[in-house]
C-alpha positions in Angstrom: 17.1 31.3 59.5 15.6 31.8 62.8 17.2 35.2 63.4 16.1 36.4 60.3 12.5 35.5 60.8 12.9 36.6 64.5 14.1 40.0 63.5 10.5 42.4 62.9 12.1 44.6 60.7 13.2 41.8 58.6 9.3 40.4 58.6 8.2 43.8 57.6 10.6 44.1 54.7 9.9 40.9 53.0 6.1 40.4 53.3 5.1 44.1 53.4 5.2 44.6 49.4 3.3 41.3 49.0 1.1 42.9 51.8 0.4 46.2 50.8 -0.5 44.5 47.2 -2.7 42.5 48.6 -4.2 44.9 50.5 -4.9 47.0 47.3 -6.2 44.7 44.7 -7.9 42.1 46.7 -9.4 43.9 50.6 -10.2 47.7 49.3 -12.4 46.2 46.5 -14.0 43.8 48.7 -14.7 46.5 51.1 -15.6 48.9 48.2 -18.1 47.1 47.0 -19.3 45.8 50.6 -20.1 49.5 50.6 -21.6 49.8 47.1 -24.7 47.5 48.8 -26.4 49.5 50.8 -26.4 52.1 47.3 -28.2 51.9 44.0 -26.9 53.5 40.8 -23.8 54.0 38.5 -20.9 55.8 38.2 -22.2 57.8 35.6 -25.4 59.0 37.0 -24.6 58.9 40.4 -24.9 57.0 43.7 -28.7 57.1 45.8 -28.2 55.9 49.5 -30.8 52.8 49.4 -30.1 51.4 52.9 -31.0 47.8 53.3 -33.5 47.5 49.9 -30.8 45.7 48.0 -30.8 42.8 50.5 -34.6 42.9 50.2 -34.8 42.6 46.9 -32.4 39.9 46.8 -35.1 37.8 48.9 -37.8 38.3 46.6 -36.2 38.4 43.5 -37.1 35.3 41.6 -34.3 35.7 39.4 -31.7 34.9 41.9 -34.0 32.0 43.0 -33.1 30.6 39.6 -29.5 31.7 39.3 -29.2 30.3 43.0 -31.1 26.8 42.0 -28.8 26.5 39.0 -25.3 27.4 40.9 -25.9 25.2 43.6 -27.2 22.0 41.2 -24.2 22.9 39.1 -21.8 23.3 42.1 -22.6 19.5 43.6 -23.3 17.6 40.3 -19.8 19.1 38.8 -17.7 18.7 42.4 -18.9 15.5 42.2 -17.6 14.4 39.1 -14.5 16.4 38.8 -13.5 14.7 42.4 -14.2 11.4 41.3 -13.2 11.2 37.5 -9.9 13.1 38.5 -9.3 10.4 41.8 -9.9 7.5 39.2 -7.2 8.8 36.4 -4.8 9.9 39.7 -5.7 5.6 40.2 -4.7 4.8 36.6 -1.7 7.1 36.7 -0.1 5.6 40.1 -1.0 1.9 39.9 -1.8 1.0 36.6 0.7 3.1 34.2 2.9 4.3 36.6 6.0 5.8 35.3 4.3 5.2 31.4 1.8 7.9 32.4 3.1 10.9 31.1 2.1 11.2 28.0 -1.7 10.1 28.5 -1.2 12.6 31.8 -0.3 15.4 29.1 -2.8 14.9 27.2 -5.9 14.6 29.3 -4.3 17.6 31.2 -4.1 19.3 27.6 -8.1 20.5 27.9 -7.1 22.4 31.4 -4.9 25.4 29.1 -7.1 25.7 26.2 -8.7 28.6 26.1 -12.8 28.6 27.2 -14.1 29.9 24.2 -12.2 27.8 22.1 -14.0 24.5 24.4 -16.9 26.3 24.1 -17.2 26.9 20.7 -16.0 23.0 20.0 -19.3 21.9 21.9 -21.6 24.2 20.2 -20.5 22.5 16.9 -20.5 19.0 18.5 -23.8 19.5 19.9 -25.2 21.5 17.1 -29.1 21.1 15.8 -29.3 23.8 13.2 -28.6 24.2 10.1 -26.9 21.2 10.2 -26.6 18.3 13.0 -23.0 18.2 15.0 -21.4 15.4 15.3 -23.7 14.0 18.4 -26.8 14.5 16.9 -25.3 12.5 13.6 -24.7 9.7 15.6 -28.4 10.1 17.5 -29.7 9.9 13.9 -27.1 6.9 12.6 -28.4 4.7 15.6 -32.1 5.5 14.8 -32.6 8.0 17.9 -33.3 11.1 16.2 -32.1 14.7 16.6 -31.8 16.4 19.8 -32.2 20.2 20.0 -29.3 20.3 22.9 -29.0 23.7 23.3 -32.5 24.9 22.9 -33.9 23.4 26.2 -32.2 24.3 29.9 -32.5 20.5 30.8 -29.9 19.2 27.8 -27.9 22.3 27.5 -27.3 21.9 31.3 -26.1 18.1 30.2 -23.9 20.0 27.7 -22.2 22.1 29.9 -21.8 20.0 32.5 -20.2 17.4 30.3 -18.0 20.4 28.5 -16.7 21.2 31.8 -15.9 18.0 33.2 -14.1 16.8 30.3 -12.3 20.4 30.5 -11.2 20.0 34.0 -10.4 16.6 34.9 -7.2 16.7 33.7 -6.0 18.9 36.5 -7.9 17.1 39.5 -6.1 14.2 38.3 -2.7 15.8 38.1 -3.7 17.3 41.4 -5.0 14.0 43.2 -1.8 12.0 41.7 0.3 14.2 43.2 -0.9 13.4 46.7 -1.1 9.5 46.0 2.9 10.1 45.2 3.3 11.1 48.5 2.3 7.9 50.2 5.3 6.1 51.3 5.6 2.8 49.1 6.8 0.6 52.3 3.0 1.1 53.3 1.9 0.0 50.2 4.1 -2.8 50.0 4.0 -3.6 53.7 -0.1 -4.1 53.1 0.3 -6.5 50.6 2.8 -8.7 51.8 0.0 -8.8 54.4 -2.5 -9.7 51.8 -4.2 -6.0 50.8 -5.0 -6.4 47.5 -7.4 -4.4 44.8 -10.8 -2.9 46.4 -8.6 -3.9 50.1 -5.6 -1.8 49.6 -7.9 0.7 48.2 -10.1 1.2 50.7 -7.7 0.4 53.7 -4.6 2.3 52.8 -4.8 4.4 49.7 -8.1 6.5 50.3 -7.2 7.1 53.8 -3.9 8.8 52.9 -5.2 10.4 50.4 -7.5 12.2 52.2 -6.1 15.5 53.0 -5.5 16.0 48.8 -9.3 15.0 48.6 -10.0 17.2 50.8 -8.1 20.3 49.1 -9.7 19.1 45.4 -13.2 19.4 46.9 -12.8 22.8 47.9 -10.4 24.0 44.9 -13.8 22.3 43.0 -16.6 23.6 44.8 -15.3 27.1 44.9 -14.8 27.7 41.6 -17.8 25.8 40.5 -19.6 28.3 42.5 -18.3 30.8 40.7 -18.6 29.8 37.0 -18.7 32.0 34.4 -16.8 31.9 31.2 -17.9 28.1 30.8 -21.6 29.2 30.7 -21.3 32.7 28.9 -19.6 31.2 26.0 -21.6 28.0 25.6 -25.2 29.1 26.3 -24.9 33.4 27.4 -27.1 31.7 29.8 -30.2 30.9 27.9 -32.4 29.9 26.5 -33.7 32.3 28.7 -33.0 32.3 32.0 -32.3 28.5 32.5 -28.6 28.2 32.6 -27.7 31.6 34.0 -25.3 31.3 37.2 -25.3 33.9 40.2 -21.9 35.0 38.9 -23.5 35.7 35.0 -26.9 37.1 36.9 -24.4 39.7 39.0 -22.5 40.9 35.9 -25.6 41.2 33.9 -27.0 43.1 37.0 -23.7 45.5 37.6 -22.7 46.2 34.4 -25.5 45.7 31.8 -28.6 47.5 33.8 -25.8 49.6 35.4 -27.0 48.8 39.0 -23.5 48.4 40.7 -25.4 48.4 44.7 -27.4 45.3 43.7 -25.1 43.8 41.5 -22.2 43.9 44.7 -25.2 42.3 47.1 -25.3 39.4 44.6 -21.6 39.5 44.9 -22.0 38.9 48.5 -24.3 36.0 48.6 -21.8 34.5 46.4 -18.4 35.3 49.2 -20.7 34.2 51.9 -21.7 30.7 50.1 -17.5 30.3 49.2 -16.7 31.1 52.9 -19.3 28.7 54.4 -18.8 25.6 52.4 -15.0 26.0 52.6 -15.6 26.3 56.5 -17.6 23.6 56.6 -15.1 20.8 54.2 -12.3 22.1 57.1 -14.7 21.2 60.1 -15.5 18.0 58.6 -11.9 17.4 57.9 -10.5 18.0 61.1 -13.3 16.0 62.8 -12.0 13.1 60.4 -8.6 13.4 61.7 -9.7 13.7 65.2 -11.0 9.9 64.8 
């Protein structure tokens, strides 16, 4: 093994395909449409040099200063809650069922490879006011609460989607999170209860320090791809009413593809790499400074 990874040509041959595919359909678009910001225009009318306009736009544009309010408000809340409802079922799976957990880890995990639109258009029916109340509202009414127009106001259809994707996705932080409690060594366990660790003790003493590293990799699986939601919003809400539940990620595509500005469109793209890069950056400083301790 160590003279075929010592051996260049060897290295070149077996990561250079991988490489070169790379290279192709993730750093030239990147750097294409780096290059498309400092442009305005289509490719059917044409490209104008626009210099640095794009980025001044972007500062005075008040409908990225909603897009941006709703990402980041989305990004926490649903890191949040994906994080902890996943670490709690990865809890139920490893020390309450244990080895009786597969089939309620199959099903909770069920949610994570159905399609969106099928989840989506579930909750539209669940939470639907007109013509006739979904099952929620129903219930509202059966209990003497009254109909709730969810959808209509950006307040409760936020509380829709953010309930829509935690349910969808909490089946795979906890698949994710129980896979890392698996890899602390039982003698620990059992070593720290022999020496009286028990419940909240153990917990907090053992298990949540071990698990840390997985923790760690959830939160930024989470926060990066909350960042960039889409499909979750289009399908439920197409971002309305209005404006009120439109992401950065919905706010670029409407930008590039359905006004047909592809400069500004890739400068909202770039706000969105930049926020990825620096929260990623800054969960890895604050995990090595943890381990430093």
């Amino acid at each position: 093994m160590k003279q075929v990874l010592g051996d260049r040509k060897t290295i070149a041959i077996l990561l250079g395909p991988a490489l070169l595919v790379y290279t192709l359909v993730i750093l030239v678009p990147v750097v294409w449409s780096f290059g498309y910001t400092f442009f305005k225009g289509n490719a059917l009318e044409g490209f104008e040099f626009n210099g640095i306009n794009n980025f001044t736009r972007l500062f005075t544009d008040p409908d990225v200063q909603a897009a941006l309010g709703f990402t980041v408000k989305y990004a926490l809340l649903l890191t949040i809650l994906q994080v902890v409802f996943g670490y709690g079922l990865a809890l139920l799976y490893t020390f309450v069922l244990k080895k009786s957990s597969a089939i309620i880890r199959t099903l909770v995990f069920f949610p994570v490879v159905v399609p969106t639109v099928a989840i989506a258009l579930l909750y539209q029916k669940l939470f639907q006011s007109a013509p006739k109340d979904g099952l929620v509202n129903e219930l509202l009414v059966n209990v003497g609460l009254g109909s709730v127009d969810w959808l209509g106001s950006g307040t409760t259809a936020f509380i829709v989607i953010v309930i829509m994707d935690v349910w969808r996705s909490m089946g795979f932080y906890g698949v994710l999170l129980y896979t890392g409690l698996l890899d602390i060594p039982e003698d620990i366990i059992e070593s720290a209860r022999i020496d009286g660790a028990r419940g909240f003790s153990l917990f907090k003493n053992i298990v949540l320090p071990m698990s840390l590293p997985i923790l760690y990799s959830s939160i930024i699986f989470s926060i990066n791809g909350t960042i960039k939601v889409f499909d979750s919003v289009f399908a439920l809400t197409g971002g309305g009413p209005g404006n009120e539940t439109t992401p950065l990620t919905l706010y670029m595509y409407r930008t590039a593809f359905a006004f047909s500005d592809y400069g500004y469109g890739s400068t909202i793209a770039l706000v969105l790499s930049i926020m990825c890069l620096i929260v990623t950056a800054l969960i890895f400083r604050g995990a090595r400074r943890d381990n430093t301790i």
